[in-house]
C-alpha positions as CSV (number, residue, x, y, z in Angstrom):
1,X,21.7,-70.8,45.0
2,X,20.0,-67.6,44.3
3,X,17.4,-69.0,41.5
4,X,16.4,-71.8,44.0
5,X,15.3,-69.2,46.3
6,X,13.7,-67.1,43.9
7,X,11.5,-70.1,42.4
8,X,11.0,-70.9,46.0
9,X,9.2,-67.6,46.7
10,X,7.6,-67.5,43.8
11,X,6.0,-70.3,44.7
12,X,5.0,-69.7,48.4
13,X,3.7,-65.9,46.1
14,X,1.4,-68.1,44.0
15,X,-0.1,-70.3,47.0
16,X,-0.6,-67.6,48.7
17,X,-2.0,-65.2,45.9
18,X,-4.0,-67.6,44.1
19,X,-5.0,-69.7,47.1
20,X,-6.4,-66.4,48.7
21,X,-8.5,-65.5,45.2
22,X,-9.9,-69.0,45.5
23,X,-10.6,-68.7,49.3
24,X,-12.6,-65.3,48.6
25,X,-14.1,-67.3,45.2
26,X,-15.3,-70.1,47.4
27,X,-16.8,-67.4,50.4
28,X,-18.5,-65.5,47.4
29,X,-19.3,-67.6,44.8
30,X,-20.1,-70.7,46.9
31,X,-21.7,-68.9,49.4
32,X,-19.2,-70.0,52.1
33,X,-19.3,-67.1,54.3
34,X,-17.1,-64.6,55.5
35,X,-14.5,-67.0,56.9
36,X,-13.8,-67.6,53.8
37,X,-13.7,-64.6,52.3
38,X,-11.6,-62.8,55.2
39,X,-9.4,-65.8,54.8
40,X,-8.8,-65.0,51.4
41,X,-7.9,-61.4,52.0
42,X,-5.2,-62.3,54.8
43,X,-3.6,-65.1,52.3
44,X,-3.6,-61.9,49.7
45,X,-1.9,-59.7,52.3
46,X,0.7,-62.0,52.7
47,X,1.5,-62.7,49.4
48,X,2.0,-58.6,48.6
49,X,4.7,-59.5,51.8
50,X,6.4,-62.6,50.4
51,X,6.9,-60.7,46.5
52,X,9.0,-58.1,48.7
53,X,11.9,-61.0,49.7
54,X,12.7,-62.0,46.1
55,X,16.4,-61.0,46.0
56,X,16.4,-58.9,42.9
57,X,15.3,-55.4,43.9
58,X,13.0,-54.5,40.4
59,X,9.4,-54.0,41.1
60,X,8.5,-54.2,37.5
61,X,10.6,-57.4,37.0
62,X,9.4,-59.8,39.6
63,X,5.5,-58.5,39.1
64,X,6.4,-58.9,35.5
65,X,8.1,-62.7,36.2
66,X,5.6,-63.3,38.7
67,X,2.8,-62.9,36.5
68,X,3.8,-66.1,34.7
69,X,4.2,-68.0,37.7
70,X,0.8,-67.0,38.3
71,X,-0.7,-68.3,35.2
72,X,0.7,-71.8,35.3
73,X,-0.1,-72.0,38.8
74,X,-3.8,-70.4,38.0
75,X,-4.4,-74.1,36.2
76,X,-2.5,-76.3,38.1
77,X,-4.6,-74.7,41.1
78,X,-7.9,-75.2,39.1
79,X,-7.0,-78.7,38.7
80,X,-5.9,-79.6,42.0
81,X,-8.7,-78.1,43.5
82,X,-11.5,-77.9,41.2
83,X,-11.1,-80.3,38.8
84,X,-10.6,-78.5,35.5
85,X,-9.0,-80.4,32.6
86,X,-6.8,-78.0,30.7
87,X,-6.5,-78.6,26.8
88,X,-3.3,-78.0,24.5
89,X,-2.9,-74.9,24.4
90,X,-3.6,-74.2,28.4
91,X,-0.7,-76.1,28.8
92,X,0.9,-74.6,26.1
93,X,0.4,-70.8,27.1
94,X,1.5,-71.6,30.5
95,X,4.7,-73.2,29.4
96,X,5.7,-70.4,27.5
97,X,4.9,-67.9,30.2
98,X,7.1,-70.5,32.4
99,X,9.8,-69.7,29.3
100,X,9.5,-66.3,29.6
101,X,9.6,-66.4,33.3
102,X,13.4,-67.7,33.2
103,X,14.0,-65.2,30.6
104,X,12.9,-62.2,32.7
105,X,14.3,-63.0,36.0
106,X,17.5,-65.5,35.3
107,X,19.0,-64.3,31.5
108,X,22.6,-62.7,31.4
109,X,22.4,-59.1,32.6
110,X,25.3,-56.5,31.5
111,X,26.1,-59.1,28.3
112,X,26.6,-56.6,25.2
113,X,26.3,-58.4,21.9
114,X,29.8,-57.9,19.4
């Protein structure tokens, strides 16, 4: 049960954190205003909250994790929302950041190789 909440939060963590970049993107970049933009800083507030209730207690781990979550979600966000068409090796990159996310956060702890 634990992995299925930690994929969970990492999830709400990437809606929040990239869907708060694009937010103060669009109030910037787009010229959208400060609605936007202010927004986009509250949705990045909470997501610094929601990376706090991942049940393993390792900073450096779930940034670490997280940061792979983030990438894959960076161009699944970009093509839900904006339309871009990743190639290849997008979806390449992000799948092995996706591989290395299971690695960090769920592989064996305390094993010692014989």
């Amino acid at each position: 049960m634990l992995p299925i909440r930690s994929i969970l939060l990492f999830l709400a963590a990437a809606v929040c954190e990239i869907g708060g970049a694009w937010l103060v993107w669009q109030g910037v970049r787009e010229h959208r205003g400060w609605l936007w933009i202010s927004s986009g800083v509250v949705a990045l507030g909470i997501y610094g909250f929601v990376a706090t209730l991942q049940p393993d207690a390792n900073f450096g781990r779930i940034l670490a994790a997280y940061g792979g979550v983030f990438i894959a979600g960076s161009l699944l966000w970009g093509m839900v929302a904006d339309g871009f068409k990743p190639d290849r090796w997008d979806v390449t990159g992000s799948l092995i950041c996706l591989v290395g996310v299971a690695l960090i956060m769920y592989g064996p702890r305390g094993v010692t190789a014989a």
